[in-house]
BADRENKE-802647 format. One record per residue (C-alpha): residue number from 0; residue in three letters; x, y, z. Coordinates in Angstrom, 1 decimal. Layout:
BEGIN
<node><nr>NUM</nr><rest>ala</rest><px>X</px><py>Y</py><pz>Z</pz></node>
...
***
This chain:
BEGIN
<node><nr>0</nr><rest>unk</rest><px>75.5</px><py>130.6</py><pz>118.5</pz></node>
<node><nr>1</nr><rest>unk</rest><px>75.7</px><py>128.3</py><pz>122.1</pz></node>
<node><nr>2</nr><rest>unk</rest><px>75.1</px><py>125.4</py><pz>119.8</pz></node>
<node><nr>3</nr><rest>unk</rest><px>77.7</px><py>126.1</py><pz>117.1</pz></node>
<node><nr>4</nr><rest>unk</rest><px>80.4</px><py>126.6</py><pz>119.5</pz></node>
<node><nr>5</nr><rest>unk</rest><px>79.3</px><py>123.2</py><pz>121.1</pz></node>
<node><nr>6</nr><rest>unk</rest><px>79.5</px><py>121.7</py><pz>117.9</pz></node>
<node><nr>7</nr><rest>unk</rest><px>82.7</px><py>122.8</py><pz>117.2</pz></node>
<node><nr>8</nr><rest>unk</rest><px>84.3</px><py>122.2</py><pz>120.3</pz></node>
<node><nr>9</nr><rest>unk</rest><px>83.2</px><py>118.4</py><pz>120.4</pz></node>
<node><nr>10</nr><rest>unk</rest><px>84.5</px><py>118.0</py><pz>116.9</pz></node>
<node><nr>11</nr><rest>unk</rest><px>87.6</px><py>119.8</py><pz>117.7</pz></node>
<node><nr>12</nr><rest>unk</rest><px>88.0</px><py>117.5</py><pz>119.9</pz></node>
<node><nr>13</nr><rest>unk</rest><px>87.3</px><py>114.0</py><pz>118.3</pz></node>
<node><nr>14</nr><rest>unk</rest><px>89.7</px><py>115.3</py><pz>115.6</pz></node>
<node><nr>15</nr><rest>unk</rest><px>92.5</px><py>116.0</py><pz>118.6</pz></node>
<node><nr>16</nr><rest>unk</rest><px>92.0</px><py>112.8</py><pz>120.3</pz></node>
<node><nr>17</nr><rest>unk</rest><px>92.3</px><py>111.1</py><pz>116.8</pz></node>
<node><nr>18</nr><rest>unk</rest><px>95.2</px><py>113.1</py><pz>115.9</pz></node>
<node><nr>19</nr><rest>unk</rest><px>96.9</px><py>112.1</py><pz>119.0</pz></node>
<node><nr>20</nr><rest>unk</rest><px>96.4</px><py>108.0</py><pz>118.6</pz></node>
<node><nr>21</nr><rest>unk</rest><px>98.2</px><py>108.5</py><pz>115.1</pz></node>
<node><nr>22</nr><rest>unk</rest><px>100.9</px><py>110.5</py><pz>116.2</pz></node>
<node><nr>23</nr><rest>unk</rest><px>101.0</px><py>107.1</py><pz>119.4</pz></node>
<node><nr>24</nr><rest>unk</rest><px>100.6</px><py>104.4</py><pz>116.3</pz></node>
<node><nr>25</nr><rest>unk</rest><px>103.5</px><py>105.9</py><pz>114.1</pz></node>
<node><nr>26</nr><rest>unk</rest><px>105.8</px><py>106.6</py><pz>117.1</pz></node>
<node><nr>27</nr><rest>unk</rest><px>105.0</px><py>103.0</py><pz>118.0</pz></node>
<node><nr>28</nr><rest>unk</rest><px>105.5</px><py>101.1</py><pz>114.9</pz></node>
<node><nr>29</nr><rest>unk</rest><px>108.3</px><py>103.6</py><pz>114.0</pz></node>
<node><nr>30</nr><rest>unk</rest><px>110.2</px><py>100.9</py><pz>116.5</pz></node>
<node><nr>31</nr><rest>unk</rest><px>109.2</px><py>98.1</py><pz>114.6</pz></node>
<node><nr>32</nr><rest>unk</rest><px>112.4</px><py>97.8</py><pz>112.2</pz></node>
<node><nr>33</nr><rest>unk</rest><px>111.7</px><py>95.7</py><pz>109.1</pz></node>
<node><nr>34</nr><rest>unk</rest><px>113.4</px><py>93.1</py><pz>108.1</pz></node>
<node><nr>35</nr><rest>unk</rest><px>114.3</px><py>93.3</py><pz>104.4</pz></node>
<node><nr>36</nr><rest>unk</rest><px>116.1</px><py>97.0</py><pz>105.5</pz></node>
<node><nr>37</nr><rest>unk</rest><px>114.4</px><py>98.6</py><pz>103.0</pz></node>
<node><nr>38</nr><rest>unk</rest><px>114.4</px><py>102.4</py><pz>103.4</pz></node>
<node><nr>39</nr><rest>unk</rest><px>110.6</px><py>104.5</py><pz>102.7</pz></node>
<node><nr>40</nr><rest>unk</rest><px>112.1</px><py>105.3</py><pz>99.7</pz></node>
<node><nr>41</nr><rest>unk</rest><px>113.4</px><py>102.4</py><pz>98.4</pz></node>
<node><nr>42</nr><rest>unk</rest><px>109.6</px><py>100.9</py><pz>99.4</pz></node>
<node><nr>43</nr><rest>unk</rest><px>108.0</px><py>103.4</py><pz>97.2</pz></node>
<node><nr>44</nr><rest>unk</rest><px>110.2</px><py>102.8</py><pz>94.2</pz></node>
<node><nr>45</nr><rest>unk</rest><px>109.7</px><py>99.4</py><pz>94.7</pz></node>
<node><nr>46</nr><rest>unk</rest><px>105.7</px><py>99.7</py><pz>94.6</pz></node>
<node><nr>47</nr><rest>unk</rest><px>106.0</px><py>101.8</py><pz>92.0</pz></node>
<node><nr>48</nr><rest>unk</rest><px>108.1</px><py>99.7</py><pz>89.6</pz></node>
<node><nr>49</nr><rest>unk</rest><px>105.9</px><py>96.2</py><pz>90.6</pz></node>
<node><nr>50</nr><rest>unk</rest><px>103.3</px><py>98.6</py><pz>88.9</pz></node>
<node><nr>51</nr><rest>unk</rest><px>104.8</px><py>98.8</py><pz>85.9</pz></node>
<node><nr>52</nr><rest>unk</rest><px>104.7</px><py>102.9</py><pz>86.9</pz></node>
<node><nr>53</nr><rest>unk</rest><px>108.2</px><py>104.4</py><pz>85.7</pz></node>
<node><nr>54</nr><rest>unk</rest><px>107.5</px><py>108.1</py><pz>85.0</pz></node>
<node><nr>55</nr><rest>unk</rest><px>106.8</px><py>109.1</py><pz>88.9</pz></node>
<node><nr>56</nr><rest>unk</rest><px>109.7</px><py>110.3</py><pz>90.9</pz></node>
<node><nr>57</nr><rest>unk</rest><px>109.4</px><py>109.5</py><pz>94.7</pz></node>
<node><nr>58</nr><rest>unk</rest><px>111.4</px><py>112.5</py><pz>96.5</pz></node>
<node><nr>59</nr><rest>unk</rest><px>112.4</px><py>113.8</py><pz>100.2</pz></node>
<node><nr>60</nr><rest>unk</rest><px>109.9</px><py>116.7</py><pz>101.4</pz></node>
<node><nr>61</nr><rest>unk</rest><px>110.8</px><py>118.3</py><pz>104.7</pz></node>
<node><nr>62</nr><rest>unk</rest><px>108.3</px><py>118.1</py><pz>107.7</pz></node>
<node><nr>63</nr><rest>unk</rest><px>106.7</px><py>115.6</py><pz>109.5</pz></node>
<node><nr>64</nr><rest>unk</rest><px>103.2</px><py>113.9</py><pz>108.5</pz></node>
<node><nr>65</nr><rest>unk</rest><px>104.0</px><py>116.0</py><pz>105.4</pz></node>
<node><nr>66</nr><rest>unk</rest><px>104.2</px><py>112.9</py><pz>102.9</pz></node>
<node><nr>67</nr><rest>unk</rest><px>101.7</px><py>113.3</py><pz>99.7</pz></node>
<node><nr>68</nr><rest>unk</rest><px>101.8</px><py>112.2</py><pz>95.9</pz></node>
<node><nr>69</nr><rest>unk</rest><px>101.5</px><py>115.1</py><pz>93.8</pz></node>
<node><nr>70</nr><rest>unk</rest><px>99.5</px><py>114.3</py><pz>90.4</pz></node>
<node><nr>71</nr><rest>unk</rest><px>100.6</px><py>117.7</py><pz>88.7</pz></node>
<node><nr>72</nr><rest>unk</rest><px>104.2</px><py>116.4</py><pz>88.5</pz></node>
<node><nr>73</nr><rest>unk</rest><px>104.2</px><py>113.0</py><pz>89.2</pz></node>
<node><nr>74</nr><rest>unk</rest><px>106.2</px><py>113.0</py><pz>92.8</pz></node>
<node><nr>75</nr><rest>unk</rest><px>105.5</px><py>110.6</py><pz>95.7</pz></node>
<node><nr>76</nr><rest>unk</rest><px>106.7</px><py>113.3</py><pz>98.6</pz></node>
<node><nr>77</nr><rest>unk</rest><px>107.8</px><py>111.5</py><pz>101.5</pz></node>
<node><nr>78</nr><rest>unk</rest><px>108.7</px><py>113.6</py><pz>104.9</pz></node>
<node><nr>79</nr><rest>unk</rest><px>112.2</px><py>113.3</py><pz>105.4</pz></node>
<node><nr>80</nr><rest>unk</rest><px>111.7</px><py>110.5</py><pz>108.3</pz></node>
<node><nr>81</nr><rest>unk</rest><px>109.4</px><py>108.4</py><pz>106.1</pz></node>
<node><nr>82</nr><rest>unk</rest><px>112.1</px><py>108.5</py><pz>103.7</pz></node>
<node><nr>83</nr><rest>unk</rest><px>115.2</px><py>107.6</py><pz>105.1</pz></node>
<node><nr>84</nr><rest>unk</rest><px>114.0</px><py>104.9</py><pz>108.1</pz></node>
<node><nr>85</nr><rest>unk</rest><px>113.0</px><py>101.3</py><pz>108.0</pz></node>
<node><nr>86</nr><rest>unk</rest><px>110.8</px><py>100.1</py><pz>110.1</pz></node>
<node><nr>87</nr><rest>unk</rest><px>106.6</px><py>99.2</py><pz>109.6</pz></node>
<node><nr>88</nr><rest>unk</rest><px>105.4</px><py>102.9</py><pz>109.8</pz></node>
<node><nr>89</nr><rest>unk</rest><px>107.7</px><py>104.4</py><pz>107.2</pz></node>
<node><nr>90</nr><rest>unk</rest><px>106.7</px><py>101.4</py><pz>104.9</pz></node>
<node><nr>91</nr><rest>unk</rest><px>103.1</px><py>101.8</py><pz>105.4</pz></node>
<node><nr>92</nr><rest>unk</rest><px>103.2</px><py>105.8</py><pz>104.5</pz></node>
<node><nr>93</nr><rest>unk</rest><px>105.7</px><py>104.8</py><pz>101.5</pz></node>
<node><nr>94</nr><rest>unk</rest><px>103.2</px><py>102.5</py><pz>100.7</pz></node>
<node><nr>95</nr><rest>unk</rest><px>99.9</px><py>104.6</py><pz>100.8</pz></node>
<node><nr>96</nr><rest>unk</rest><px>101.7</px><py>107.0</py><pz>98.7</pz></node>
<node><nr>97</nr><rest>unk</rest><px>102.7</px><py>104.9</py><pz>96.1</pz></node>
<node><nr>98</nr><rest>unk</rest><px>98.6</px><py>103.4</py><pz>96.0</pz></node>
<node><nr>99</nr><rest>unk</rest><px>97.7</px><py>107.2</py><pz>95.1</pz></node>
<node><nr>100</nr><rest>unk</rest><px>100.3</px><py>106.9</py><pz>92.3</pz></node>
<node><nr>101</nr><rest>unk</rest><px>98.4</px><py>103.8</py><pz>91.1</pz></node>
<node><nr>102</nr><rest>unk</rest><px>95.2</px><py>105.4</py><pz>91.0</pz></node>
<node><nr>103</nr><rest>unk</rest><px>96.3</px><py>108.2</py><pz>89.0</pz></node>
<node><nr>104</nr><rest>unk</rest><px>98.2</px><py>105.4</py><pz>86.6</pz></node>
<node><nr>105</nr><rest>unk</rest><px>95.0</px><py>103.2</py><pz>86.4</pz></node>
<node><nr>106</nr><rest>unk</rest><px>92.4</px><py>106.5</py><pz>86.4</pz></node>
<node><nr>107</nr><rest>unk</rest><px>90.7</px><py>105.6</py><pz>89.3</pz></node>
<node><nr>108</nr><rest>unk</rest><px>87.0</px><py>107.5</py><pz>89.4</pz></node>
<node><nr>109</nr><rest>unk</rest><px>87.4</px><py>108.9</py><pz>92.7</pz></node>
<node><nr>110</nr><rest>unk</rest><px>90.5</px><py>110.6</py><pz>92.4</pz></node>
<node><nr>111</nr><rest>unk</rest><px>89.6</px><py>112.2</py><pz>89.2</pz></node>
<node><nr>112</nr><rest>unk</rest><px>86.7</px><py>113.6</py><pz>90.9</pz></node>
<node><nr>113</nr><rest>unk</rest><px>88.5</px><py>115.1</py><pz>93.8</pz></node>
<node><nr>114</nr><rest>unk</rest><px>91.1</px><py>116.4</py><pz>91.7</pz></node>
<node><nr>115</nr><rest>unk</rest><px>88.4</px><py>118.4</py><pz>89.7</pz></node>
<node><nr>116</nr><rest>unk</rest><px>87.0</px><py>119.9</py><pz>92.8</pz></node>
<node><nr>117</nr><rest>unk</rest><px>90.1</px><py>120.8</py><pz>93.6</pz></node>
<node><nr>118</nr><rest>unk</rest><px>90.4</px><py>124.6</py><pz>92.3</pz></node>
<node><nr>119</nr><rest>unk</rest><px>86.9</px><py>125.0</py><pz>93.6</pz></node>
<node><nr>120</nr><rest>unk</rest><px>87.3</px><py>124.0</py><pz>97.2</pz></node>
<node><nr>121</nr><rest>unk</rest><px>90.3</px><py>126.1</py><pz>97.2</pz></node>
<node><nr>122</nr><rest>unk</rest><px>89.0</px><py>129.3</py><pz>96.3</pz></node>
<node><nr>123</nr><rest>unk</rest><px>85.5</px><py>128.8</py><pz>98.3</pz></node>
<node><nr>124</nr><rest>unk</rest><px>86.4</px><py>126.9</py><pz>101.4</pz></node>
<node><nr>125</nr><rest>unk</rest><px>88.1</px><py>129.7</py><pz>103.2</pz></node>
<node><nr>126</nr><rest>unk</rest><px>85.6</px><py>132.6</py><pz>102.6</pz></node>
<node><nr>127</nr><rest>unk</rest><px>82.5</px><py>130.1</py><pz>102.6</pz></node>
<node><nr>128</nr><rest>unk</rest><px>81.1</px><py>130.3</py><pz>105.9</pz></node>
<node><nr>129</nr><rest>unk</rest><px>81.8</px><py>134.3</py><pz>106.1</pz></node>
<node><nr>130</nr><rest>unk</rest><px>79.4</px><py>134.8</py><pz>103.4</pz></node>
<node><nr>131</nr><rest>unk</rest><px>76.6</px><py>132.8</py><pz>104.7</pz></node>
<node><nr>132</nr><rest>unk</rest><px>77.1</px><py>135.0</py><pz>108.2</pz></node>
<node><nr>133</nr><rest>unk</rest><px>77.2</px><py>138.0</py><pz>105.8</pz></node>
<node><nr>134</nr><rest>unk</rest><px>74.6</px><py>137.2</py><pz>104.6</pz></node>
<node><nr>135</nr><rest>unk</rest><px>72.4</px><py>136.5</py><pz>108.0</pz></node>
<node><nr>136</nr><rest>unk</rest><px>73.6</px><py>139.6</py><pz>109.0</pz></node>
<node><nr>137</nr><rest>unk</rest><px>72.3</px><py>141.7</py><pz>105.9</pz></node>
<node><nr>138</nr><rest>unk</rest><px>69.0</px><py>140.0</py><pz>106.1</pz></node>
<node><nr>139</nr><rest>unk</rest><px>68.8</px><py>140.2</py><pz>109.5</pz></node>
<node><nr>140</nr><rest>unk</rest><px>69.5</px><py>144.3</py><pz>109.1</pz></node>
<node><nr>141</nr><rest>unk</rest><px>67.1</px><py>144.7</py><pz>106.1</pz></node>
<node><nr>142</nr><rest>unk</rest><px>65.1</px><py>141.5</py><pz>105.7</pz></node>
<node><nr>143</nr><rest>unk</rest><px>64.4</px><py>138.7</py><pz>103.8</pz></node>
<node><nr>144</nr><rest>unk</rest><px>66.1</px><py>138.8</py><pz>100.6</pz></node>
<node><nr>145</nr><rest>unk</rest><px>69.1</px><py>139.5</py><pz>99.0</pz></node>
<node><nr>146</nr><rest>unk</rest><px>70.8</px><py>138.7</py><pz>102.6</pz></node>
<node><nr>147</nr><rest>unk</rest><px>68.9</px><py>135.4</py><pz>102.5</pz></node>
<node><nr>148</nr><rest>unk</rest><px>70.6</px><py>134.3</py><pz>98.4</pz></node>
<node><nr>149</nr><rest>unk</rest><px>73.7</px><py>135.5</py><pz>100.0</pz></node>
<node><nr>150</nr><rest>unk</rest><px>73.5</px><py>133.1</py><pz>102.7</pz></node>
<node><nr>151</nr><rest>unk</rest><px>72.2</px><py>130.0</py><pz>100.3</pz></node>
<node><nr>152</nr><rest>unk</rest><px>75.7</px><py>131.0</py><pz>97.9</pz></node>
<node><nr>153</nr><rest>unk</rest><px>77.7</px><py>130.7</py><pz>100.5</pz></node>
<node><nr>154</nr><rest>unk</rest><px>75.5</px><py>127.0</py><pz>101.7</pz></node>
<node><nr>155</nr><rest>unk</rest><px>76.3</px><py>126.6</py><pz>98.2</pz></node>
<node><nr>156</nr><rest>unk</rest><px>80.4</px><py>127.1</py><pz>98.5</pz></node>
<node><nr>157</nr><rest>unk</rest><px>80.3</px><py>125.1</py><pz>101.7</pz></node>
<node><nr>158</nr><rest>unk</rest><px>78.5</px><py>122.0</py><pz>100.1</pz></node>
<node><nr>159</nr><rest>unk</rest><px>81.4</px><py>121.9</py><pz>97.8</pz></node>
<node><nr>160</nr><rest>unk</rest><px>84.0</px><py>121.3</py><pz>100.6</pz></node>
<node><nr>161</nr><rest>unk</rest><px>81.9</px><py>118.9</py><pz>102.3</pz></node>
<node><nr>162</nr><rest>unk</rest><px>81.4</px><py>116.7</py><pz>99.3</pz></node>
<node><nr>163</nr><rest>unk</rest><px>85.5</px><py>117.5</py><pz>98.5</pz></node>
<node><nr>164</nr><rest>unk</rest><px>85.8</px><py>115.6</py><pz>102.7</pz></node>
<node><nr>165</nr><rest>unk</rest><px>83.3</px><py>112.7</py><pz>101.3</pz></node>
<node><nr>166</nr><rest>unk</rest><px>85.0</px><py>112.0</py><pz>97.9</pz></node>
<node><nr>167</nr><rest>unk</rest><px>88.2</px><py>112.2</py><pz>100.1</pz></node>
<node><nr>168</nr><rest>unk</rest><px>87.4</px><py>109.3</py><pz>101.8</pz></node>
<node><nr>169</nr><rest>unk</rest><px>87.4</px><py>106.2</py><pz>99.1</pz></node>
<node><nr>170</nr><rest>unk</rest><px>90.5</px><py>108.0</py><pz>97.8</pz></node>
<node><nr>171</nr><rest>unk</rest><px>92.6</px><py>107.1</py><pz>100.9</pz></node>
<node><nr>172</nr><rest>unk</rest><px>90.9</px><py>103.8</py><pz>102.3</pz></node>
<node><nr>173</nr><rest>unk</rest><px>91.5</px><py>102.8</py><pz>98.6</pz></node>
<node><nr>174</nr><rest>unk</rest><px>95.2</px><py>104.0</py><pz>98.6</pz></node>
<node><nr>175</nr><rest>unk</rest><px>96.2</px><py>102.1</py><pz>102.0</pz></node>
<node><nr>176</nr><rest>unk</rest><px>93.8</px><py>99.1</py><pz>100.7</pz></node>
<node><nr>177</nr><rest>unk</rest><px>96.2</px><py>98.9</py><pz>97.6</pz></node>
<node><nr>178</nr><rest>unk</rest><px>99.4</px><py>99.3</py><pz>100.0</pz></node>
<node><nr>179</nr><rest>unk</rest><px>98.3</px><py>96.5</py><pz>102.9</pz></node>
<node><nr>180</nr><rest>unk</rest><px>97.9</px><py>94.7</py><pz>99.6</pz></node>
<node><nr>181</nr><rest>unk</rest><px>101.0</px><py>94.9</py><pz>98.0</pz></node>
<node><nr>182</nr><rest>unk</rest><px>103.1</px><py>94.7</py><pz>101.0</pz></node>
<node><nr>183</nr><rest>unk</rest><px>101.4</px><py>91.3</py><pz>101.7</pz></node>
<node><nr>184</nr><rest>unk</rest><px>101.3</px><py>89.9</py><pz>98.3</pz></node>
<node><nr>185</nr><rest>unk</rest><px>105.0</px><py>90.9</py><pz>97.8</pz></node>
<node><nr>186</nr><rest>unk</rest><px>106.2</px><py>89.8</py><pz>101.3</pz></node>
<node><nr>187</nr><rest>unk</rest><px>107.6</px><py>92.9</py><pz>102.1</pz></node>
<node><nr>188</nr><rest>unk</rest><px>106.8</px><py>93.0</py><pz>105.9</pz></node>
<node><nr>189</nr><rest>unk</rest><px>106.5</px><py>90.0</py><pz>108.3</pz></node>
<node><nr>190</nr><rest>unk</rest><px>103.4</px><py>89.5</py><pz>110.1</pz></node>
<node><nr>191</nr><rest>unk</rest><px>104.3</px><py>91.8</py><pz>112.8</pz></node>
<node><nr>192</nr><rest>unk</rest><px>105.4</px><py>94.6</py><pz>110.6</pz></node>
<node><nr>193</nr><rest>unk</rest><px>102.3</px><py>93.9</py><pz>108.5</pz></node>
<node><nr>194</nr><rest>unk</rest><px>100.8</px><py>94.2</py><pz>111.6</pz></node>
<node><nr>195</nr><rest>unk</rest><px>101.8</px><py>97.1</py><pz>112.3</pz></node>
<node><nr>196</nr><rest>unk</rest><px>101.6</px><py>98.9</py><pz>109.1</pz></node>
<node><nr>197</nr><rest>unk</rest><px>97.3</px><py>98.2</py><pz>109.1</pz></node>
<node><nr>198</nr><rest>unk</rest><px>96.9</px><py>99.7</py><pz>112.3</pz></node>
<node><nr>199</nr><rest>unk</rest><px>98.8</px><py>102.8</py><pz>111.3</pz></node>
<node><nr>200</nr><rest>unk</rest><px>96.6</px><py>103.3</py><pz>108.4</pz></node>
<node><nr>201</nr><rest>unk</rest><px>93.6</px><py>102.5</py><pz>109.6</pz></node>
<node><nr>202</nr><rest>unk</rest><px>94.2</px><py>105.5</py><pz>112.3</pz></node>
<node><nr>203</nr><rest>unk</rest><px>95.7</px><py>107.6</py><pz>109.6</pz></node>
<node><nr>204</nr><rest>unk</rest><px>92.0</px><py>107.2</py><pz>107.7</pz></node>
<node><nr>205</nr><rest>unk</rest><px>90.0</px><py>108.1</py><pz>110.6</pz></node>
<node><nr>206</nr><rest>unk</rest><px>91.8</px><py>111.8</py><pz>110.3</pz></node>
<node><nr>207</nr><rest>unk</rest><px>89.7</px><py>111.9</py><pz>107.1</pz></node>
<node><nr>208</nr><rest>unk</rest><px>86.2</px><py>110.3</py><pz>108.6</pz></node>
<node><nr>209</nr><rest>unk</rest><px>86.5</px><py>113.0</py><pz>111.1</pz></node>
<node><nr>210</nr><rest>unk</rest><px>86.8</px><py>115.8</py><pz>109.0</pz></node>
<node><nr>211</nr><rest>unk</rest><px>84.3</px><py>114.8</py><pz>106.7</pz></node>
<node><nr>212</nr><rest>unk</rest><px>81.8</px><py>114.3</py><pz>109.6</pz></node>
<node><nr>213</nr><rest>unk</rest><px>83.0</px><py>117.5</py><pz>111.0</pz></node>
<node><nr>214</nr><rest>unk</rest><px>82.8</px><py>119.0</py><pz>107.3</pz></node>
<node><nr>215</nr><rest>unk</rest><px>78.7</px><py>117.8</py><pz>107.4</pz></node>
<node><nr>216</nr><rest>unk</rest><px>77.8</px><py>118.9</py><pz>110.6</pz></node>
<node><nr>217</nr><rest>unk</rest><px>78.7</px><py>122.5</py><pz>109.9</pz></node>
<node><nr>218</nr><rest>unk</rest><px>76.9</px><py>122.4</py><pz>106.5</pz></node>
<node><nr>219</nr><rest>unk</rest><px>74.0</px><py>121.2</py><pz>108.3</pz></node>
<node><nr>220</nr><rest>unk</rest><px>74.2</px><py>123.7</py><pz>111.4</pz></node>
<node><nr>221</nr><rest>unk</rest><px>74.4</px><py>126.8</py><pz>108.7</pz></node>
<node><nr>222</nr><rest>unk</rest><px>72.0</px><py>125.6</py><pz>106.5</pz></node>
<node><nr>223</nr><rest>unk</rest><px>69.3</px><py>125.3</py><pz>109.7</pz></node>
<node><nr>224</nr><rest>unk</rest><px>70.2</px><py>128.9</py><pz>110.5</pz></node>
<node><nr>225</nr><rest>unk</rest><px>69.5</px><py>130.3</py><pz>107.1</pz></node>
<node><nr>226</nr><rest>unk</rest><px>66.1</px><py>127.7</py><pz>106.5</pz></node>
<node><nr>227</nr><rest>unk</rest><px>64.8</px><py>128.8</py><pz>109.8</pz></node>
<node><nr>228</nr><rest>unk</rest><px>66.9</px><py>126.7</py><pz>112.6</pz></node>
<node><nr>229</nr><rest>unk</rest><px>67.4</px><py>128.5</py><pz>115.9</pz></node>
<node><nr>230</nr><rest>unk</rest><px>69.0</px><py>127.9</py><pz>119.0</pz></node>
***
C-alpha cells in the first residue's frame, strides 16, 4: 500500500499545484477589463445567438468556479462573478460555456458519449474502488475466486470513470477551441484580453488532463494488485 499512497500523494499534488495557477490566471485576468463592457452574461447570450441557438437560457448560479451548461434543461450556469463582471476571464468562462451549448446544438460525438456514461459513472465511481479491496480482502481470507471476480467488477466499474476522465477531455479543449474562436472571429476582446482569455483556458483544461491521468494511474495500480502486482 507504500506505493498507492505515493501515487496518490504525487497526484494530489500535481492536481493542487494546477488548481492553484488557475485560481492565479483568473484572479489575474479578472483585472483585465474589456473593452466593449460586455458583462459574462451578456457574452454568453451573445455566443449563443451568433449560433443561431435561441432555446438555451444562460442564468446566475451561486459559487465560485461553479459555471457549467446543463444539457437536461438547456441553461448556461454562470457563477455569480462570471456573470456580472467584464473583464477577459469572465468572457473566456462565458465563452467555454456557450461552446458546450454548441456542441449539444450541432450533436457533437463526444459529448453524446460522455453524457451516456453519465448515470453509470455516477452510480459506480464512488463505491468502485471499495469493491475491488473487498474483493482482495475476501480472496485474500478464502482464496482465489469469488474474491478475485469481485475485484475484476469493481476493475470493471473503475474503467468506466477513467474512460468518463478521457472522453472528458475533447469535450472541453473543444468547448474553449470554439470560444477562443468566436471571441476572435467576432472581435469581442482585443489582443490583450484575447490574450488573456487563452491562457485562462488553457490552465482551466489541464484540471481535466490531470484527473484523467490521475483517473489511469489508479486503474492501473488496482488492476496490478488484483493480476498479481505487489509492492
Amino acid at each position: 500500500m507504500i506505493g498507492y499512497y505515493i501515487l496518490i500523494g504525487a497526484i494530489a499534488l500535481v492536481s493542487w499545484l494546477v488548481s492553484n495557477t488557475l485560481k492565479r490566471k483568473f484572479k489575474k485576468y479578472s483585472k483585465v477589463q474589456l473593452r466593449n463592457g460586455m458583462s459574462g452574461a451578456e457574452i454568453a447570450e451573445k455566443m449563443l445567438a451568433d449560433h443561431g441557438i435561441r432555446d438555451v437560457e444562460v442564468i446566475s448560479t451561486p459559487g465560485r468556479l461553479t459555471d457549467h451548461y446543463n444539457p437536461k434543461n438547456k441553461t448556461v450556469n454562470l457563477s455569480e462573478a462570471v456573470y456580472n463582471q467584464r473583464n477577459a476571464s469572465a468572457a473566456a468562462v462565458a465563452a467555454h460555456e456557450c461552446g458546450h451549448a454548441v456542441q449539444h446544438a450541432q450533436a457533437y460525438e463526444w459529448l453524446k458519449m460522455r453524457s451516456a456514461l453519465v448515470p453509470v459513472v455516477s452510480v459506480t465511481s464512488g463505491m468502485s474502488q471499495w469493491v475491488v479491496i473487498g474483493g482482495l480482502m475476501l480472496g485474500a481470507a478464502v482464496g482465489l475466486g469469488f474474491g478475485y471476480y469481485v475485484a475484476v467488477a469493481g476493475l470493471v466499474m473503475m474503467g468506466f470513470a477513467t474512460v468518463f476522465s478521457f472522453v472528458t477531455l475533447p469535450v472541453e479543449y473543444d468547448a474553449s477551441n470554439r470560444a477562443l474562436a468566436w471571441l476572435k472571429n467576432k472581435n469581442m476582446v482585443t489582443p490583450e484580453e484575447y490574450k488573456g482569455s487563452e491562457d485562462a483556458l488553457k490552465w482551466a483544461a489541464r484540471t481535466y488532463l490531470v484527473a484523467a491521468i490521475g483517473a489511469l494511474a489508479n486503474l492501473l495500480y488496482w488492476a496490478l494488485q488484483v493480476f498479481g502486482g505487489r509492492d
